[in-house]
DSSP file (Angstrom, degrees, kcal/mol; ACC not computed):
  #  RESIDUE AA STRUCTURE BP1 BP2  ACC     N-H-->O    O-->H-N    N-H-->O    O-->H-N    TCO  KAPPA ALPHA  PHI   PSI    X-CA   Y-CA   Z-CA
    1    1 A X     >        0   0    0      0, 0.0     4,-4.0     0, 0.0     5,-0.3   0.000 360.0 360.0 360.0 -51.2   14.7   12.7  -21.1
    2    2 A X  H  >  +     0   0    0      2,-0.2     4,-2.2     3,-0.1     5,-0.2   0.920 360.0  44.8 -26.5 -81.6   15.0   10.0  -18.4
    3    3 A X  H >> S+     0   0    0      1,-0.2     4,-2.6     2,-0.2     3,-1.4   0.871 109.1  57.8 -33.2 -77.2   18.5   11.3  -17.3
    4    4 A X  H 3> S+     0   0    0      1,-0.3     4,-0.7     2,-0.2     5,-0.4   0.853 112.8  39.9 -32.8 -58.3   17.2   14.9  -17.4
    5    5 A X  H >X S+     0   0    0     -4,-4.0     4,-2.9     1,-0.2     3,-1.0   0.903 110.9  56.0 -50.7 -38.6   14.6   14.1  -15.0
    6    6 A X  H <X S+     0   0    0     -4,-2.2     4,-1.1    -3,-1.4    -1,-0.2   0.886 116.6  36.8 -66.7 -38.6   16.6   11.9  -12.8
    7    7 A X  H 3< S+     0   0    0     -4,-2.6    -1,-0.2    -5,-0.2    -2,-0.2   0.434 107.6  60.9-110.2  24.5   19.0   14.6  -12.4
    8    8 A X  H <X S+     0   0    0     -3,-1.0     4,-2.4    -4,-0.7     3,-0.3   0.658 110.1  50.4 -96.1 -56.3   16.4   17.5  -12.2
    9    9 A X  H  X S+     0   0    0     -4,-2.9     4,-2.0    -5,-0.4    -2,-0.2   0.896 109.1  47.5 -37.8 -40.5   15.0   15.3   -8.9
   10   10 A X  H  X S+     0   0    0     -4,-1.1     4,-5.1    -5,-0.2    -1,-0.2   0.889 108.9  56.0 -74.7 -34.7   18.2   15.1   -7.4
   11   11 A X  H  > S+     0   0    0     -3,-0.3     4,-2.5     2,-0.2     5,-0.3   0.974 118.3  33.4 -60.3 -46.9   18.6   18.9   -8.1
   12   12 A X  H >X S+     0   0    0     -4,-2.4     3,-4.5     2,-0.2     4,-1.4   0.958 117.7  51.5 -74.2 -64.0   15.5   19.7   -6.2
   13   13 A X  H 3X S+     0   0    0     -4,-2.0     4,-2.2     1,-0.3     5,-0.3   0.802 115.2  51.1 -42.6 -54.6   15.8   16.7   -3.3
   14   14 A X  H 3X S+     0   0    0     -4,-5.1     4,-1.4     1,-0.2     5,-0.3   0.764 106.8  50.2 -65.2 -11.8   19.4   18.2   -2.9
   15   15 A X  H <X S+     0   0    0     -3,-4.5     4,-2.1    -4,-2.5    -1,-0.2   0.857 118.4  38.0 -84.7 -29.6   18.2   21.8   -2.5
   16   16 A X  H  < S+     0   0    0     -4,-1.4    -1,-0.2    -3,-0.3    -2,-0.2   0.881 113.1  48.5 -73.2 -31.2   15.9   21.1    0.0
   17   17 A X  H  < S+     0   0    0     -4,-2.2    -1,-0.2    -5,-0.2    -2,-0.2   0.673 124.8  34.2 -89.2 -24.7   17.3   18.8    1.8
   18   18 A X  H  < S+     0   0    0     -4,-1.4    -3,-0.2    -5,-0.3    -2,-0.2   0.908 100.9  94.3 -92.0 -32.3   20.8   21.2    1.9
   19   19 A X     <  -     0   0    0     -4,-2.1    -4,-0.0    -5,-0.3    -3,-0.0   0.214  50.4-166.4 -64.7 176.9   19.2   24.9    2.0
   20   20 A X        +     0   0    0      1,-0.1    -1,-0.1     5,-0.0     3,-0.1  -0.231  50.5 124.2-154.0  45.8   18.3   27.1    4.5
   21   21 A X  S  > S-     0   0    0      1,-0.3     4,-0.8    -5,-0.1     3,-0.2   0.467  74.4-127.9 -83.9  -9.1   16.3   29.1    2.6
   22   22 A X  H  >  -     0   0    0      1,-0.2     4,-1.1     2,-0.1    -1,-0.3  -0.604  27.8 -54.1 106.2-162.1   13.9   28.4    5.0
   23   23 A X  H  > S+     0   0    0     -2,-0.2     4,-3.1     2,-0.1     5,-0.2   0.924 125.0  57.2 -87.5 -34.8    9.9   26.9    5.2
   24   24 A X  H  > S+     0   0    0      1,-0.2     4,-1.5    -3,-0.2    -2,-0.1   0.948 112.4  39.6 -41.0 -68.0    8.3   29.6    2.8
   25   25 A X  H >X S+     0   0    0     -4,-0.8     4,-1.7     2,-0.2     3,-0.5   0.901 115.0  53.5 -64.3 -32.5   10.8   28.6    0.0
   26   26 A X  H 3X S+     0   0    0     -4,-1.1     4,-1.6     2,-0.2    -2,-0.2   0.987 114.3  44.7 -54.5 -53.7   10.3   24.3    1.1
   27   27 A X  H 3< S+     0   0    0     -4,-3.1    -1,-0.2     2,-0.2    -2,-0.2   0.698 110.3  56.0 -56.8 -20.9    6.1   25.0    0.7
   28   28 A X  H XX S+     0   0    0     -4,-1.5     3,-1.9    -3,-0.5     4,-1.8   0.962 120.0  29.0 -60.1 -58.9    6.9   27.0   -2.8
   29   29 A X  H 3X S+     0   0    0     -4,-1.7     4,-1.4     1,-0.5    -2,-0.2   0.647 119.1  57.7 -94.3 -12.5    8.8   23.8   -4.2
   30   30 A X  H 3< S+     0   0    0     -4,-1.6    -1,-0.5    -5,-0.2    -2,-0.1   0.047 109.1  43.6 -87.6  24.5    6.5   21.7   -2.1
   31   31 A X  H <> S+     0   0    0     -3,-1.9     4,-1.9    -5,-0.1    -2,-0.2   0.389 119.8  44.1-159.0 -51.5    3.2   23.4   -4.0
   32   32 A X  H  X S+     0   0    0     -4,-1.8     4,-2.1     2,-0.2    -3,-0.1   0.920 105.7  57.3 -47.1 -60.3    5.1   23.0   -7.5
   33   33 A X  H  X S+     0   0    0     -4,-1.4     4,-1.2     1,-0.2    -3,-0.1   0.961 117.6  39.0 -60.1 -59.0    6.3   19.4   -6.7
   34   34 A X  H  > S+     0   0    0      2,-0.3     4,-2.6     1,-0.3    -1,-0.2   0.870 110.8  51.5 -54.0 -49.5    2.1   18.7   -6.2
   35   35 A X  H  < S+     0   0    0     -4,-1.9     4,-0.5     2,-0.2    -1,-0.3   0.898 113.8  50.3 -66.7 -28.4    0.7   20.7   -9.0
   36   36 A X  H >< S+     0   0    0     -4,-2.1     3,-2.5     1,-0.2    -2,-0.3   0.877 105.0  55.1 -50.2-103.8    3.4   18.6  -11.1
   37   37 A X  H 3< S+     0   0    0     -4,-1.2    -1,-0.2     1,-0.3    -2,-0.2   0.462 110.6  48.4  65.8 -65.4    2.0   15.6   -9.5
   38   38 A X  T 3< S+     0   0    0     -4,-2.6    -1,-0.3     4,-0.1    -2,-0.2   0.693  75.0 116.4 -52.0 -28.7   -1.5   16.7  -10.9
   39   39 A X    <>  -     0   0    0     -3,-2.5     4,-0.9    -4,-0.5     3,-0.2  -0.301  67.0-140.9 -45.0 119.7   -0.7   17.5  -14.2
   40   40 A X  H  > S+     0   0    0      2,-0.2     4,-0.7     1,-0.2     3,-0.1   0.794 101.0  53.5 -62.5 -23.0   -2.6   15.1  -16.2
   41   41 A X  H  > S+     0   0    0      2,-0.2     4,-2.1     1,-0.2     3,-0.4   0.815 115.7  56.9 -77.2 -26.5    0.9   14.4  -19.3
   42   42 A X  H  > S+     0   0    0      1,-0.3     4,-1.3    -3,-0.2    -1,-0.2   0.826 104.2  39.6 -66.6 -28.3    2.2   13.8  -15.8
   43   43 A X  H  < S+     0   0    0     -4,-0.9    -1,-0.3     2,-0.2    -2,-0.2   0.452 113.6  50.0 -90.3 -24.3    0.3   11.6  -15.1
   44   44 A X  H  X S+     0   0    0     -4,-0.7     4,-0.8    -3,-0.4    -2,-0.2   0.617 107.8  64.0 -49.8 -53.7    0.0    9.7  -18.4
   45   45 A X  H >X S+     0   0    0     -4,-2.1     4,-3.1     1,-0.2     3,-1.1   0.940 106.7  35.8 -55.8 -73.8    3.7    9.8  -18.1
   46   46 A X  H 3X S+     0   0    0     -4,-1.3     4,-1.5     1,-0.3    -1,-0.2   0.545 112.8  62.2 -67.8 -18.0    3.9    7.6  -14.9
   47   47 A X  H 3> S+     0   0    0      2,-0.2     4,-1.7     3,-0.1    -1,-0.3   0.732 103.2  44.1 -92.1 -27.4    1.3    5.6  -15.9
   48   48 A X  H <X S+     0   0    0     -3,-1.1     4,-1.1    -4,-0.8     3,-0.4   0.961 106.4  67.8 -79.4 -43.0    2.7    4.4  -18.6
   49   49 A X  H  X S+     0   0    0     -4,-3.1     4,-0.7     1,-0.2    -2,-0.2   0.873 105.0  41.9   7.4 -75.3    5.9    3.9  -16.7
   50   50 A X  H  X S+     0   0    0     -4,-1.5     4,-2.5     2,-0.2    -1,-0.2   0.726 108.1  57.4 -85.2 -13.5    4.7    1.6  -14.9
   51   51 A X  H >X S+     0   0    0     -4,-1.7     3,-2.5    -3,-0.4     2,-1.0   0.825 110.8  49.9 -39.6-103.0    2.7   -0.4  -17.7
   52   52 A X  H 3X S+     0   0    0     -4,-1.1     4,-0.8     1,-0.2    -2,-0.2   0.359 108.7  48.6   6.6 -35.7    5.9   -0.6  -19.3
   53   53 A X  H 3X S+     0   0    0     -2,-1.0     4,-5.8    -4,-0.7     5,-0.3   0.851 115.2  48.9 -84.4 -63.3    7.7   -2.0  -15.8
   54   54 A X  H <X S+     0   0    0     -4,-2.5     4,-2.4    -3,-2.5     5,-0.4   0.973 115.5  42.3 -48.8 -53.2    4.7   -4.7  -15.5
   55   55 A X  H  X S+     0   0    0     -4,-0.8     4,-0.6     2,-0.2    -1,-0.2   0.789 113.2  48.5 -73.0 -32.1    5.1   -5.7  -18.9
   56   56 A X  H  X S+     0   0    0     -4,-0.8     4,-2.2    -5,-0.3    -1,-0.2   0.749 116.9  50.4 -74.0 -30.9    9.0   -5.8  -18.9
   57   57 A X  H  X S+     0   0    0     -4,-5.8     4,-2.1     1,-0.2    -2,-0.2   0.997 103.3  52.0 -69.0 -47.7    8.4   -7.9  -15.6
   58   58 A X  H  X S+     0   0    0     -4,-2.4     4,-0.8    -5,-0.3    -1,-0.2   0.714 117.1  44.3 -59.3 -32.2    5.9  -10.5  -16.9
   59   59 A X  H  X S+     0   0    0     -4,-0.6     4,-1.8    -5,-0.4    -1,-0.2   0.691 109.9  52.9 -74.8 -24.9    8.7  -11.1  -19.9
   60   60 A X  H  X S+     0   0    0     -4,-2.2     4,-1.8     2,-0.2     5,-0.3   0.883 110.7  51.2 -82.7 -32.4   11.6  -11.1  -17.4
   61   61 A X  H >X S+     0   0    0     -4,-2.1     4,-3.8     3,-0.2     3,-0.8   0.969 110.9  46.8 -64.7 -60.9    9.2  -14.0  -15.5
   62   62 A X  H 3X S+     0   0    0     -4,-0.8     4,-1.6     1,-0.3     5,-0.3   0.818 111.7  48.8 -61.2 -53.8    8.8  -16.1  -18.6
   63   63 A X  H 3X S+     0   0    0     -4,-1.8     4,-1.0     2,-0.2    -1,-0.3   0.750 111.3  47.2 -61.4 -33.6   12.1  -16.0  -19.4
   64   64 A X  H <X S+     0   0    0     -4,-1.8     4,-1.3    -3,-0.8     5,-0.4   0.868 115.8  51.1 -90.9 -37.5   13.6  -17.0  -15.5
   65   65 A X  H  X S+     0   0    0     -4,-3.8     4,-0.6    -5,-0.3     5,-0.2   0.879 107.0  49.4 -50.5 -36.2   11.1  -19.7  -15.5
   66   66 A X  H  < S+     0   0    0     -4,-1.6    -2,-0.2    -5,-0.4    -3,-0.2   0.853 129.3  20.7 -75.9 -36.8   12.2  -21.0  -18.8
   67   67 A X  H  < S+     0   0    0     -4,-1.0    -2,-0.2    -5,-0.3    -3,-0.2   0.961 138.4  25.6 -97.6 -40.5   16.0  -21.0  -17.8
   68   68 A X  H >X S+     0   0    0     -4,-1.3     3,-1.7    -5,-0.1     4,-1.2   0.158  84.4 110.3 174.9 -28.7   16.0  -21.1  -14.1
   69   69 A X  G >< S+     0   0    0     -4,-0.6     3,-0.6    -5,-0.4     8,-0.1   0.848  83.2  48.1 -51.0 -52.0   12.6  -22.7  -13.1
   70   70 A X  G 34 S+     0   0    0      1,-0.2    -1,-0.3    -5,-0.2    -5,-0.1   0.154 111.7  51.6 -98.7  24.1   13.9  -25.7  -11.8
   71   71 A X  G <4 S+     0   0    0     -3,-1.7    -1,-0.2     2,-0.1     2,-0.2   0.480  88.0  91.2 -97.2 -50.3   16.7  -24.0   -9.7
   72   72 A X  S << S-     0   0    0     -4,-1.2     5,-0.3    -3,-0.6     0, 0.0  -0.562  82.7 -87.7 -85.8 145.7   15.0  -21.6   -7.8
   73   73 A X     >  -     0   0    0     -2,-0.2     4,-0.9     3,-0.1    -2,-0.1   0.371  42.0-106.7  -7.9 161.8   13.4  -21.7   -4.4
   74   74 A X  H  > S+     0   0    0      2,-0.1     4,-2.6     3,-0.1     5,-0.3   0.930 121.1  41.1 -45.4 -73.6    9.9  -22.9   -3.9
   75   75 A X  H  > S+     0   0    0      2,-0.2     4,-0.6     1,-0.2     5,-0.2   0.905 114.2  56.1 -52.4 -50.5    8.2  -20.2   -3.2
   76   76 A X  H  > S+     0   0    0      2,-0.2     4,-1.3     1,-0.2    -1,-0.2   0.939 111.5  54.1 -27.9 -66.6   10.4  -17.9   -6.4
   77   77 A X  H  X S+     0   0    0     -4,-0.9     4,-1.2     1,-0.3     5,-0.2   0.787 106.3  42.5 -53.8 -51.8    9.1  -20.7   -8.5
   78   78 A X  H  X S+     0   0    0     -4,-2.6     4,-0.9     1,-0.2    -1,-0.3   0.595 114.4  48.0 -85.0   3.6    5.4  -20.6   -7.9
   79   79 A X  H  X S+     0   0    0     -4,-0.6     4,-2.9    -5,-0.3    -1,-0.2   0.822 110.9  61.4 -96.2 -28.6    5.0  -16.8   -8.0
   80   80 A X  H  < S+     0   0    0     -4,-1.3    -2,-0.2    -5,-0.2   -15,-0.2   0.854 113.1  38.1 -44.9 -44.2    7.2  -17.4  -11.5
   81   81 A X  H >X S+     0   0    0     -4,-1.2     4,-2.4     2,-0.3     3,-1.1   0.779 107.3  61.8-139.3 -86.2    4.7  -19.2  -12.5
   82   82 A X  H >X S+     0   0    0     -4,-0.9     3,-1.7     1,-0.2     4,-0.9   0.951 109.2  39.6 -28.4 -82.0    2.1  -17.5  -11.4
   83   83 A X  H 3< S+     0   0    0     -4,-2.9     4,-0.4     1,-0.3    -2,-0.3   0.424 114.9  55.7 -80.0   9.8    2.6  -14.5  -13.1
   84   84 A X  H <4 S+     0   0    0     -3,-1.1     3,-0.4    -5,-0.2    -1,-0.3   0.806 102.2  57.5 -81.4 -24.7    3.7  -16.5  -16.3
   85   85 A X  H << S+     0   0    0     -4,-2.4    -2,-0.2    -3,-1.7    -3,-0.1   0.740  95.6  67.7-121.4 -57.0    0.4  -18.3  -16.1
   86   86 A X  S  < S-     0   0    0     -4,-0.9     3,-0.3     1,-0.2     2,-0.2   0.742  83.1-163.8 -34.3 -66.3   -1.5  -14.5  -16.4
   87   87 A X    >   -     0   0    0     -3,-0.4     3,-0.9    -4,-0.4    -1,-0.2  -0.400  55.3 -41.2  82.4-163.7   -0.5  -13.6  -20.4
   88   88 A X  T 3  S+     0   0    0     -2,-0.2    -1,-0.2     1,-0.2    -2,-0.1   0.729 132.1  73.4 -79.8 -24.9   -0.7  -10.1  -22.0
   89   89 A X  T 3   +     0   0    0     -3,-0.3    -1,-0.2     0, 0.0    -2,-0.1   0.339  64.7 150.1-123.4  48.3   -4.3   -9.7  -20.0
   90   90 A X    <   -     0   0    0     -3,-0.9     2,-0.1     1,-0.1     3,-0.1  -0.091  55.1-110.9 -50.1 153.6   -3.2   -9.2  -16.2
   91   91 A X        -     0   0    0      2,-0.2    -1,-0.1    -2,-0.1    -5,-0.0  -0.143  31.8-105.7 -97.5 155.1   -5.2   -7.4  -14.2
   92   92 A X  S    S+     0   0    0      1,-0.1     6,-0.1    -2,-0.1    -1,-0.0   0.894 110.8  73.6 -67.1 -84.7   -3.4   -3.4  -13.0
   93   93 A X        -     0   0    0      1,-0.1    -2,-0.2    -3,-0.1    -1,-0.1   0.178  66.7-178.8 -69.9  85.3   -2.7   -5.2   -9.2
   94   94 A X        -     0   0    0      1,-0.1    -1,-0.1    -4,-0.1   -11,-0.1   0.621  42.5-119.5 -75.5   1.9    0.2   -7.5   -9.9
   95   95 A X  S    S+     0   0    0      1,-0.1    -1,-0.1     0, 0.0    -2,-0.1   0.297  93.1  98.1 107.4 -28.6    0.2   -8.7   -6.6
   96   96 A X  S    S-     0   0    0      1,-0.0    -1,-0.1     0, 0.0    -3,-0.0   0.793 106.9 -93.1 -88.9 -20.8    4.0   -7.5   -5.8
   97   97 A X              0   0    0      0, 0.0    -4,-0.0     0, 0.0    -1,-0.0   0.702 360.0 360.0 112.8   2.7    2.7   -4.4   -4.2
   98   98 A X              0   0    0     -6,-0.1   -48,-0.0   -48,-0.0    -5,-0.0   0.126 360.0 360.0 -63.6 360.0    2.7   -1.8   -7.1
């Protein structure tokens, strides 16, 4: 499913970005792209995403702190740290800008 999506985006980014079907047909697929956007399974979809991202990140921390801690920069360290420091019941705003 990933792949399909990833290369059903590329289809559309490349048709817009190469055609010259003009603005009428860019404001259809711009109109689509949005009501997609809206979709609430879409919207589930992305949300979960990005659980999923946080949660693989907050294991990937634990794990470069546990091997690595005493290697890395200063600054590397304490945010390692930081977000090791957190557990399973972080807050949505991890702070990275996501």
């Amino acid at each position: 499913m990933r792949y399909r999506l990833t290369f059903m985006t590329g289809v559309a980014v490349g048709y817009v970005l190469g055609s010259r079907a003009g603005r009428e047909r860019y404001e259809q697929l711009r109109s689509l792209v949005r009501q997609a956007a809206q979709n609430p399974a879409v919207r589930n979809a992305a949300e979960t995403a990005a659980q999923s991202g946080r949660e693989a990140a907050s294991k990937a921390a634990v794990t470069v702190d546990s091997r690595f801690g005493d290697r890395l920069p200063g600054p590397v360290s304490e945010r390692v740290r930081s977000l090791r420091g957190r557990g399973s019941g972080a807050p949505a705003e991890d702070g990275w800008g996501t």
